[in-house]
N, C-alpha and C positions, 0 to 999 in steps of 0.2 A: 778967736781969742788972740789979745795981741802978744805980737813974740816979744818974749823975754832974753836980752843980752848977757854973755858973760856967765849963763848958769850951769848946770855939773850938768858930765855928759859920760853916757854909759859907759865903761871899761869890760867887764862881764857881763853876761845872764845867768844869776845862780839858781837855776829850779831847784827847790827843796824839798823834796817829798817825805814828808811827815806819819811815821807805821802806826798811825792810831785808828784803827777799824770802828769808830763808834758813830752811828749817825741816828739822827733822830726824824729824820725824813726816807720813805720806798720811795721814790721819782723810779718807776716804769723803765725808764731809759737810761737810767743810771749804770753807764759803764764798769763799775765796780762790781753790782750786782750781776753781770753776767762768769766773772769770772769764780773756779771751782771751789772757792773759799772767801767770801763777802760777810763784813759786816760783825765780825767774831767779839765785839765788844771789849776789846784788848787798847791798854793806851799805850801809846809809844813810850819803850824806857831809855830815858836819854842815861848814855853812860856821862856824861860831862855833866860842868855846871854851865850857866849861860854865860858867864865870863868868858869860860876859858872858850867856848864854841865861838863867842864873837872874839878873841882873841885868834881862833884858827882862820877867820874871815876876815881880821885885818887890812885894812886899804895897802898896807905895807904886802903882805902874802901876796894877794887878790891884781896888786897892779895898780887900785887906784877906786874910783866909785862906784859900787854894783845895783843893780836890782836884783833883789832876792823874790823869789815867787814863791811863798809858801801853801802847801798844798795836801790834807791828810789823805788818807784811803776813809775818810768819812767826813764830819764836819770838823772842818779846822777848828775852828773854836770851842769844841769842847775837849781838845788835847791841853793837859793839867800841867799850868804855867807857861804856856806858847809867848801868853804877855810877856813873861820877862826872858826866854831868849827871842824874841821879833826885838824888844826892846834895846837887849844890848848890843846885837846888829847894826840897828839906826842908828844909837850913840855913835857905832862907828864912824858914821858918816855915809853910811848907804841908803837906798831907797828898798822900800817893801810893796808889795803886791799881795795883798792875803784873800785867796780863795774863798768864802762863805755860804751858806747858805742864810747866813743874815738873822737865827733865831735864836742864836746863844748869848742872849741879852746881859747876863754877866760879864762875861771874859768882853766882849765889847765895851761896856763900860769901865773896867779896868783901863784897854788901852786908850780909849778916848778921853783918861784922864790925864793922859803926857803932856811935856812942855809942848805949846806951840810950834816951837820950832823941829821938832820930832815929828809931829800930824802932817806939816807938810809935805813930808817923806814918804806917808802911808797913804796905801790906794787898796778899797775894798772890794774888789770882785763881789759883785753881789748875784748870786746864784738864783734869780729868779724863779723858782722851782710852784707855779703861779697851782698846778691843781692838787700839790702836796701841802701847799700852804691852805688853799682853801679847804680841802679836807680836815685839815687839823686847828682851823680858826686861826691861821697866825698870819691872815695876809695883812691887819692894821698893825700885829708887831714888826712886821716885815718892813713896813712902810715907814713905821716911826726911827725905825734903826736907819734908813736911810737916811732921815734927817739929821739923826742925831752926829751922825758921820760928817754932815755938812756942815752946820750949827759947829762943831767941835774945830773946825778948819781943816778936816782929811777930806780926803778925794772918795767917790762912790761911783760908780758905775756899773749899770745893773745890764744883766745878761742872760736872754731867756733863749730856751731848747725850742728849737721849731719841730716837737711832734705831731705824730698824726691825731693821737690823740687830744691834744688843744685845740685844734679847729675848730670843733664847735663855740669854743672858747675865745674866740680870738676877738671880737666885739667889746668882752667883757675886760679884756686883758689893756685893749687899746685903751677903753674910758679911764680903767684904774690907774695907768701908767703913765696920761699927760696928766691928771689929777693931782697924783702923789710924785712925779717923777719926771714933770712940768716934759717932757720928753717919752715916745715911744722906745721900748726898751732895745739895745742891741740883742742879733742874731747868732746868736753860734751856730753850729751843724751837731746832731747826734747822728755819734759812730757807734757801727756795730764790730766791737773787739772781738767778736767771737769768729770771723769772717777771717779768711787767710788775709785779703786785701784789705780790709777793715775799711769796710761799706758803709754806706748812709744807711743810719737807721730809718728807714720809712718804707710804706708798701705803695707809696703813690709813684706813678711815672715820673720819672726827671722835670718833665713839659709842666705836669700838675702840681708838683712843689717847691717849683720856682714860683711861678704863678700868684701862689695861696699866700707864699710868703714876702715874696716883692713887696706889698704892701707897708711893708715895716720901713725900705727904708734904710736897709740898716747897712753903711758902710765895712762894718765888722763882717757881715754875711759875707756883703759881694768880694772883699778880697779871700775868705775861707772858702770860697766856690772856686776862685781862678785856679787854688793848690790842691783844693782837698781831691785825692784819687788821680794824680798828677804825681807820678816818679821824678823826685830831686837828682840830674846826675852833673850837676855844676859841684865845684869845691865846694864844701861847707864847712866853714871854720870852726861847729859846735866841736866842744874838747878844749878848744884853744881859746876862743871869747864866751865862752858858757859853758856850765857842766849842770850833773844831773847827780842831787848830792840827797843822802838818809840823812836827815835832820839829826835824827838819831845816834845813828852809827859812828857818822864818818865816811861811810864805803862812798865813793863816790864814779861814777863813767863819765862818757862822754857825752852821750844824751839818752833819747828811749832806745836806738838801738846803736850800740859800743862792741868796739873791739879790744877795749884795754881800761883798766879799772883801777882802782889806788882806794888807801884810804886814806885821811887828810887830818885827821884829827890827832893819829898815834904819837906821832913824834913832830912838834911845831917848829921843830929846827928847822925840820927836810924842806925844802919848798914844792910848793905844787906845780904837780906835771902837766899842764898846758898842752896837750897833742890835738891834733886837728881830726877829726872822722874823716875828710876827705868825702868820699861819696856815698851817700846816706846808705843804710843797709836796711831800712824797711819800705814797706812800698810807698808811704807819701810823708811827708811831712803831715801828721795832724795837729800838730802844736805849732804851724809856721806862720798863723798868727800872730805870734810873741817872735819868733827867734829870727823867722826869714822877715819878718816887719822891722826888728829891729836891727838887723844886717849880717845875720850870720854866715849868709855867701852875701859877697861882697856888690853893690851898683843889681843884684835882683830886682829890686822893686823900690818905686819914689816913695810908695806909702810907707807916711808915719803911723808908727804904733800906737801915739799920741792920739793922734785926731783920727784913728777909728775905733778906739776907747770910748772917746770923748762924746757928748751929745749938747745943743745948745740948747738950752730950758726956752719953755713959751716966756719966762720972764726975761730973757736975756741973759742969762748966767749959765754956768758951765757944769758939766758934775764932774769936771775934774780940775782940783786948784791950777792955779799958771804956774807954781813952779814943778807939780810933777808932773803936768800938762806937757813942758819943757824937756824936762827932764826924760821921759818917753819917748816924745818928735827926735832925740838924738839915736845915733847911726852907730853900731859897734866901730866899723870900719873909720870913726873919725877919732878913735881912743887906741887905734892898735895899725900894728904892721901886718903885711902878709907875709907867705911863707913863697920865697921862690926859686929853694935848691933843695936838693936832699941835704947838705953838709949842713943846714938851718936845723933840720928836723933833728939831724944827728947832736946838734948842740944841745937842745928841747933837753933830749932824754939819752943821755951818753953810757945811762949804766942799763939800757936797756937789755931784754932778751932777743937772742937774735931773732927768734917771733916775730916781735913787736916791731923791730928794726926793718925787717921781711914785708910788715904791712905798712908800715912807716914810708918805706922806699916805694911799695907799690900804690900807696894813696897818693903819692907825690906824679907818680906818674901816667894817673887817670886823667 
């Protein structure tokens, strides 16, 4: 894809985690379902209006342009009105990322009816979910939402679970997917959360499901192999150029695993506390796909988030438009400063607890 000059370059990563438990797909491997309370049919109740939420998100607040990654505890799309707060976000002037599993043909239609200029912004994780779909006959609506994504001018990028369970599968997956998706589909990894380490879901040896899965291909894979089960103990600026926010709530940390917590929504006077984790507190990054791709420790890794998203169709064409193609390929670290005294940190957050100031000063000195 040719580089594009001059275009917006990330300032945060806002994950959005969205408390609506409602899904209309069992995916086997679906990390949600392991844990002691799945799937409770509850929608998330937003205390605000979409206004005032993308008024808390503000480019003025925030710093400057973000990517928001919105994300339910079920299928995003069928949390009631997501379209119009993702929508008044983007008016901001930010970028979206919206998690799917691709079958809630409504609420996708809603948003694919935005200005042009809005669709550019939006990038649809599409949740390949390939023997939940065929079980339930919606692998042609699955396919057609694709298009219609594309057709509309947003970005799609489809994402499938390398389980054990699909192999036998895997033949049928490849035909359907340069077919409808002129490209074989990216690799994620399935975790088992249930595990202290939070292990690869699979019963095959390491040797045997590399092997099975090479085949794909899939850039996405091979850099979630370098990190996944790989202790992060470089600085990691999440807190500071990204946070991990309830759509809902407000309550916001630092990422999946925080030392210090805020809510952001209560009083939009206060400004937001920007603190840095410093050294991860869980055992790998499984999200450093998105965070350590797009630079939340600083010079980590050349790869772009961008172009292991991305895939180039047998026609020549992208499934991710060039400006949020662009818009991805950029680096936190080229929107933001580091941190390199305690008397910085101390500015950050001045009315802090000595606590926080205690971990503040010892993050600073890992």
């Amino acid at each position: 894809m040719d580089k594009i000059e001059n275009m917006d370059k990330i300032k945060r990563y806002i994950l959005c985690a969205i408390p609506t438990s409602i899904c209309n797909l069992r995916c086997h491997y679906c990390y949600l379902s392991k844990r002691e309370i799945a799937f409770q049919g509850e929608q998330a109740k937003f205390r605000y209006s979409p206004g005032y939420i993308a008024e808390a998100f503000s480019k003025d607040r925030l710093g400057g342009i973000c990517l928001f990654n919105f994300c339910a505890d079920g299928e995003t799309l069928l949390t009631k009105q997501i379209d119009e707060y993702i929508h008044e976000i983007v008016k901001e002037g930010h970028y979206a990322e919206i998690v799917t599993n691709l079958t809630a043909t409504p609420m996708l239609e809603k948003i694919l009816s935005w200005e042009p200029d809005l669709l550019d912004r939006v990038v649809f994780k599409c949740s390949f979910h390939y023997l939940e779909l065929m079980r339930k006959n919606l692998l042609d609506t699955f396919a057609d939402n694709v298009h219609k994504i594309w057709d509309a001018g947003a970005s799609a990028t489809i994402e499938l679970v390398p389980s054990d369970e699909l192999i036998p599968f895997i033949d049928s997956v490849k035909e359907f997917s340069l077919k409808q998706f002129g490209a074989l589909p990216q690799l994620t990894i399935a975790r088992d959360d249930a595990t202290p380490d939070i292990d690869y879901l699979t019963k095959l040896p390491m040797s045997e499901y590399d092997k099975i899965w090479a085949q794909f291909d899939s850039d996405f894979w091979r850099f979630k192999k370098t990190i996944f089960k790989v202790k992060r103990n470089e600085f990691c600026y999440a807190g500071r150029w990204s946070l991990y926010v309830n759509l809902a709530t407000g309550d916001a940390s630092q990422c999946y695993g925080s030392w210090f917590s805020q809510n952001i929504y209560k009083d939009l006077s206060r400004p937001i506390q920007f603190i840095p984790v410093g050294k991860c507190l869980i055992p790998h990054c499984y999200n450093g796909h998105a965070l350590l791709a797009s630079g939340c420790i600083p010079e980590f890794t050349d790869i772009l988030y961008g172009d292991i998203r991305d895939r180039t169709k047998n026609d020549g064409g992208h499934w991710l438009q060039p400006i949020m193609h662009s818009f991805l390929n950029s680096k936190l670290e080229e929107s933001n400063e580091r941190i390199n005294n305690i008397e910085m940190a101390y500015s950050i957050f001045s009315s802090s607890k000595a606590k926080t100031i205690k971990r503040i000063k010892s993050t600073l000195n890992q």
